[in-house]
C-alpha positions in Angstrom: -10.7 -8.9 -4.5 -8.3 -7.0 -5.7 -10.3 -3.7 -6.4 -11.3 -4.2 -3.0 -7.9 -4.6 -1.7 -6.9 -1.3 -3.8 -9.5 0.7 -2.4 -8.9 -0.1 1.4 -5.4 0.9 0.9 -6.3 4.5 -0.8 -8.8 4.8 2.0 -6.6 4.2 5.2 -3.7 6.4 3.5 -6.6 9.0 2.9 -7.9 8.9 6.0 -4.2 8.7 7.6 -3.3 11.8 5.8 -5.8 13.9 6.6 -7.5 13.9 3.1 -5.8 14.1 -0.5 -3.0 15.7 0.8 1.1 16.1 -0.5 1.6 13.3 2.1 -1.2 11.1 0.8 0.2 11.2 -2.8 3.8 10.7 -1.6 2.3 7.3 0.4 0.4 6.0 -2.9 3.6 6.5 -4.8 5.7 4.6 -2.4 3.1 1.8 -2.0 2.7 1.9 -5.9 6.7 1.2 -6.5 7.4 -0.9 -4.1 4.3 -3.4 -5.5 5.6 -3.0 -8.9 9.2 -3.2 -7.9 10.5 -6.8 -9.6 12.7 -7.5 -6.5 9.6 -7.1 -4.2 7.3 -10.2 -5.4 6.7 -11.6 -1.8 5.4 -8.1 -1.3 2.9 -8.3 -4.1 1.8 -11.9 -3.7 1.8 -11.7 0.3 -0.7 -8.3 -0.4 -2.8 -10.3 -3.1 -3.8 -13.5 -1.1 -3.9 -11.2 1.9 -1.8 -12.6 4.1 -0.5 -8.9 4.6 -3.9 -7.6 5.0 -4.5 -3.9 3.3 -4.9 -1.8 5.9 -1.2 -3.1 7.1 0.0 -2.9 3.6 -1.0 1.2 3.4 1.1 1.8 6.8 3.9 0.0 6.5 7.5 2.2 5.7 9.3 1.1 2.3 12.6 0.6 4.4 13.8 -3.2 4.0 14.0 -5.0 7.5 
């Protein structure tokens, strides 16, 4: 599930970006730190169950609402 999970967030960012672009890497950084930030669990559990589903998860801004 989780490889799954993984690769429909590269692909929407990918596709988002226009390809493997500056932007695209600068999105799968973001995405990456804020998932392995230790203040962020919700995040990371809420994206592993799926109750943020993927494709959400790859658009969403890193600013704190």
């Amino acid at each position: 599930m989780l490889i799954k999970c993984a690769r429909t967030v590269e692909d929407t960012v990918r596709q988002d970006s226009g390809g493997t672009t500056a932007a695209y890497k600068t999105k799968i950084r973001q995405l990456y730190v804020n998932l392995k930030d230790k203040h962020n669990l919700s995040l990371r559990e809420a994206v592993q169950s799926g109750e943020i589903p993927a494709s959400k998860f790859a658009r969403m801004s890193s600013q704190v609402r």
